[in-house]
C-alpha positions as CSV (number, residue, x, y, z in Angstrom):
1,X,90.8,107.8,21.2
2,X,89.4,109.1,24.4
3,X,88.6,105.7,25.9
4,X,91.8,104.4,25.2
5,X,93.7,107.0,26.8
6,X,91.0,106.8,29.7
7,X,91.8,103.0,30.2
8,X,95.5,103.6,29.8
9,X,95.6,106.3,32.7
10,X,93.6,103.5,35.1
11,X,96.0,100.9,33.8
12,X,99.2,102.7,34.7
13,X,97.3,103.8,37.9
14,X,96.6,100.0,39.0
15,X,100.2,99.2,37.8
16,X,101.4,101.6,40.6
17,X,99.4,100.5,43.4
18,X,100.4,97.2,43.0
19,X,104.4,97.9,43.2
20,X,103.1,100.2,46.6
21,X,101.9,96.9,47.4
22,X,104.9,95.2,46.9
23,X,107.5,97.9,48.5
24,X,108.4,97.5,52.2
25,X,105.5,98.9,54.1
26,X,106.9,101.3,57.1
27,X,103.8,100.8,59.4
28,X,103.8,97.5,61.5
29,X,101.5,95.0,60.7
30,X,99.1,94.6,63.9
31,X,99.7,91.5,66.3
32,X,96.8,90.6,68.5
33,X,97.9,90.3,72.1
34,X,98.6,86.6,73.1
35,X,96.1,84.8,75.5
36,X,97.3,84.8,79.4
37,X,98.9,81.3,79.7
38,X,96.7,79.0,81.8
39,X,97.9,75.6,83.6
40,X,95.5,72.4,83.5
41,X,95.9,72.5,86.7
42,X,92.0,72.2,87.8
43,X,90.6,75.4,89.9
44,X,89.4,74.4,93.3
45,X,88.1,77.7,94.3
46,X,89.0,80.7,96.3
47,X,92.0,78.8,99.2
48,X,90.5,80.6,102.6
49,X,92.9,83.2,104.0
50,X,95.0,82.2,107.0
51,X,93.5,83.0,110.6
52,X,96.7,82.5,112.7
53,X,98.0,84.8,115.5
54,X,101.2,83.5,115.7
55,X,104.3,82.9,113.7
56,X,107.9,81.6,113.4
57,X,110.6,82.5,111.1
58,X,109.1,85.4,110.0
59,X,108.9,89.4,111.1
60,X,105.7,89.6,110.2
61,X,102.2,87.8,109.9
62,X,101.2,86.1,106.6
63,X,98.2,86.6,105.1
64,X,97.5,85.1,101.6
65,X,95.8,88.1,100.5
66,X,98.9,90.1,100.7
67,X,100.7,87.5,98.4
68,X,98.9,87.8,95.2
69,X,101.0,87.5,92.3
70,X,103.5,84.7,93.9
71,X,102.4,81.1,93.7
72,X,101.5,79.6,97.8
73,X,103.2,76.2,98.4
74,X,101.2,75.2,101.8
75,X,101.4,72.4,104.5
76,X,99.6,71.6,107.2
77,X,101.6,69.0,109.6
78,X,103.3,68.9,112.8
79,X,106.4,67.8,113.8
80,X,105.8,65.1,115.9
81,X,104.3,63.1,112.9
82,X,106.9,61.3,111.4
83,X,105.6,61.8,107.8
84,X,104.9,64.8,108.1
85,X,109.0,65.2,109.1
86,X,109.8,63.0,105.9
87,X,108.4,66.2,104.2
88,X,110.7,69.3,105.4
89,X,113.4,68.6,103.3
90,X,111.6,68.9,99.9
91,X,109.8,71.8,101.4
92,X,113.1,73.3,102.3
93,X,114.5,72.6,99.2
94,X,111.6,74.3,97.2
95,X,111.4,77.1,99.4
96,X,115.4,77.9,98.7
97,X,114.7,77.0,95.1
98,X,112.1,79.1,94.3
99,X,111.5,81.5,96.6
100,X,112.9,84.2,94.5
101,X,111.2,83.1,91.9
102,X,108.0,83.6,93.5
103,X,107.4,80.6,95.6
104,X,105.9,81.9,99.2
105,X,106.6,78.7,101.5
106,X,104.4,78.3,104.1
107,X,104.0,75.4,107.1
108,X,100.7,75.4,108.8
109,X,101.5,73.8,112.6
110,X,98.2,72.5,114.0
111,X,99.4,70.2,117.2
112,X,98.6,66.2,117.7
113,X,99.8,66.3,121.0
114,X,100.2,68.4,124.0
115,X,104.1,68.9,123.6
116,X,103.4,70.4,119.7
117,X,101.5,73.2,121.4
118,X,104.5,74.8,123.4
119,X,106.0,77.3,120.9
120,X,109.4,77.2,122.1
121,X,109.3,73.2,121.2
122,X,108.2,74.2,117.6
123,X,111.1,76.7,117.4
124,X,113.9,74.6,118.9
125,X,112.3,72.3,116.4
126,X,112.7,73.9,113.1
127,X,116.3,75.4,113.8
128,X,117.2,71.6,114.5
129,X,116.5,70.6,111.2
130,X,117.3,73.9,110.2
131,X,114.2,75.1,108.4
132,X,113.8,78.9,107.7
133,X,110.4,79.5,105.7
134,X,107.3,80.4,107.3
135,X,106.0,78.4,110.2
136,X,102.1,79.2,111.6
137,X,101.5,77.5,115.0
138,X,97.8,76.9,115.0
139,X,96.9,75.6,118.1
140,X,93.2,76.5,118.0
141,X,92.7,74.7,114.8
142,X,91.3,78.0,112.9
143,X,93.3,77.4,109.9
144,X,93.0,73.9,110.1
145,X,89.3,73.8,110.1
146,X,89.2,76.7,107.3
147,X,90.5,73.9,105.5
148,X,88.1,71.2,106.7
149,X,91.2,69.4,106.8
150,X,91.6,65.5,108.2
151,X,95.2,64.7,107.7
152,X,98.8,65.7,108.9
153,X,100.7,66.0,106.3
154,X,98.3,67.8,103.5
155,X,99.7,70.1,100.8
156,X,98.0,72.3,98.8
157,X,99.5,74.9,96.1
158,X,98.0,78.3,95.5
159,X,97.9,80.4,92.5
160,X,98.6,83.6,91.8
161,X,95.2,85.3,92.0
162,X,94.5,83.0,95.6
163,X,92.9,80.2,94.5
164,X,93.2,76.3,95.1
165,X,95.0,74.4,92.0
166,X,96.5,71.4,94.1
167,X,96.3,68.8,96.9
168,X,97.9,66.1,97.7
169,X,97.2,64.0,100.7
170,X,100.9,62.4,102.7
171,X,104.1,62.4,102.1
172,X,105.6,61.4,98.1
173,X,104.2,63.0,95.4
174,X,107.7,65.1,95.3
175,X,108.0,65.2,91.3
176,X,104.3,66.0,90.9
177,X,104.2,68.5,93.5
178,X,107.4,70.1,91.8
179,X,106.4,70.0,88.2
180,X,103.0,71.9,89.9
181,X,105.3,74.4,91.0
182,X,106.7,75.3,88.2
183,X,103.6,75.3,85.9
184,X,101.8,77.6,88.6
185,X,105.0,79.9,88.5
186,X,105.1,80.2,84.6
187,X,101.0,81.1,84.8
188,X,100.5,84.9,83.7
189,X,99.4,87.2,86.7
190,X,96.3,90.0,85.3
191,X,97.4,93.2,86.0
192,X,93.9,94.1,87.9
193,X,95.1,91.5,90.5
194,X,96.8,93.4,93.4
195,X,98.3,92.0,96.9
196,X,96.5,93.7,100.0
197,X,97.9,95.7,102.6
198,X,98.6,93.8,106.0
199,X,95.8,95.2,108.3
200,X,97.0,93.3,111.4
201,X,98.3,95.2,114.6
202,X,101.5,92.7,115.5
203,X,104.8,92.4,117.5
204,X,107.7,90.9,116.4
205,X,111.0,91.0,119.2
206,X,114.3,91.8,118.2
207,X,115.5,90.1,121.5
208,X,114.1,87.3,123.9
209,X,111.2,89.2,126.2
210,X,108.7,88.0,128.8
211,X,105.4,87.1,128.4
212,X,103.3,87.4,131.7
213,X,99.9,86.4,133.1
214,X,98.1,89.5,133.6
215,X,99.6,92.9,132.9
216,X,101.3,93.2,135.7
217,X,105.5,92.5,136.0
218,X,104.7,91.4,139.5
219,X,102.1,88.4,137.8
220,X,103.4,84.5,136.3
221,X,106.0,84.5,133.4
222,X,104.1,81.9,131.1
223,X,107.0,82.3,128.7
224,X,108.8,84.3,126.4
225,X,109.1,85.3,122.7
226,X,111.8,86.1,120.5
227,X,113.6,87.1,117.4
228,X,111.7,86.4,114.4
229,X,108.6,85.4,116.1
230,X,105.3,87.7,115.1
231,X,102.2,88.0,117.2
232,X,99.1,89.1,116.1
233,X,97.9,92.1,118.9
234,X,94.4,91.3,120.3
235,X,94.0,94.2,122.7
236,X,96.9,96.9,124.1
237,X,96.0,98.2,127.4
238,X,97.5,100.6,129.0
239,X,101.6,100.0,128.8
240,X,100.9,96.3,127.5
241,X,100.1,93.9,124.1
242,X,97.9,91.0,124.6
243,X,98.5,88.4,122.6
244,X,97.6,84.5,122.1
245,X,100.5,82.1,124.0
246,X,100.7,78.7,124.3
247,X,96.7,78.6,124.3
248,X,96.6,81.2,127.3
249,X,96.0,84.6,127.1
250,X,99.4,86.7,127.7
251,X,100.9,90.2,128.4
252,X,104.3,91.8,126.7
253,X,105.6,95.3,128.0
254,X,105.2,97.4,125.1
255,X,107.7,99.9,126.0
256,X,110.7,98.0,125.5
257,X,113.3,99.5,122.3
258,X,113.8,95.9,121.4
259,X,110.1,94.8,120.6
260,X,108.9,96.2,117.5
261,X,105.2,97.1,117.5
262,X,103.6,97.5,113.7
263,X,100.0,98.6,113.5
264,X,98.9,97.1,110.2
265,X,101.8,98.3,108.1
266,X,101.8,97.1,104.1
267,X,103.3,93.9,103.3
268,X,106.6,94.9,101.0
């Protein structure tokens, strides 16, 4: 009689575990985290930072380093090449496409002939075919030979976390290039990834200014500079910035309100 009751009780027990079972259960099951979306796009390695002194369109230097977590689309070209010109309007068109999606545009100017070297020409350039994103003039070839590059026009696209996932070689290519974009864009960005702080001392005008010979107002006007052109600092003696211009060495008067001086201020 014993026994039977016994296996009743663990009967009925077993009964009611298994309509638990059954019921609505009020904790979550767990979900695994989902894998960091990856393109096929094939890794080329680490893309070597940008070593220009001197910009257009733009307030401040650009270092790739200070734009992880945005995809790079970079050229290297110059405008008298007439492929490389056939370019500018998809470049254009991606930079105002996806530039707020995370697209940093950038032309890389390293000069064929003597005329591409003049920064002025470069400027009254780009606002004649009205192009706005991110022009580095490159006279000394730094970037260019960071790149051990051969060809005008060559475009590359960066990831996220700096490294080299395209190249193409001339102008075409435009549907590629733009699918690229957009897989690059929709890659996930690890969180232990962060854009460094601009560490370059620069100057970036308000207003057209002067740049002279020597430090001296009494020496040769080489040139001048103007709004939303940046130059990289290489020394500041006393009352002056020296900076790179037009392949000579040049002198700015640092105490004007117009000229804004930033001593390696974070990129925002």
């Amino acid at each position: 009689m014993r026994r039977v009751l016994f296996v009743s009780l663990i009967l009925a027990a077993l009964a009611g575990l298994a309509g638990y079972f059954r019921q609505p259960q009020l904790f979550p099951t767990r979900i695994d985290p989902q894998p960091l979306y990856r393109s096929a796009l094939s890794d080329q390695g680490v893309a070597p930072e940008l070593l220009n002194t001197a910009w257009l369109n733009t307030d401040k230097p650009v270092r790739l380093a200070a734009l992880r977590g945005q995809v790079v689309l970079l050229e290297f070209w110059t405008f008298g090449c007439i492929n490389c010109q056939n370019t500018l309007p998809s470049m254009q068109d991606w930079y105002t496409q996806y530039h707020e999606k995370g697209l940093a545009v950038i032309g890389n100017h390293y000069p064929e002939y003597s005329y591409e070297r003049d920064i002025q020409n470069v400027a009254a350039f780009l606002e004649e075919r009205e192009i706005t994103y991110p022009i580095a003039q490159d006279n000394a070839g730094s970037t260019w030979m960071a790149y051990k590059q051969r060809y005008w026009p060559t475009i590359y696209l960066i990831d996220k976390v700096g490294h080299i996932r395209y190249r193409t070689i001339g102008e075409g290519n435009y549907e590629e290039i733009e699918a690229a974009i957009n897989d690059l864009l929709a890659e996930d960005y690890p969180a232990n990834v962060q854009p460094a702080a601009l560490s370059d001392s620069y100057i970036s005008p308000s207003q057209t200014v002067n740049v002279y010979l020597s430090a001296s107002q009494d020496s040769e006007v080489l040139g001048s500079i103007g709004e939303h052109m940046t130059f990289i600092v290489l020394d500041k003696p006393d009352g002056w910035y020296k900076i790179s211009y037009n392949d000579r060495e040049g002198y700015v008067v640092a105490n004007q309100e117009h000229l804004v001086f930033l001593a390696g201020m974070p990129a925002n």
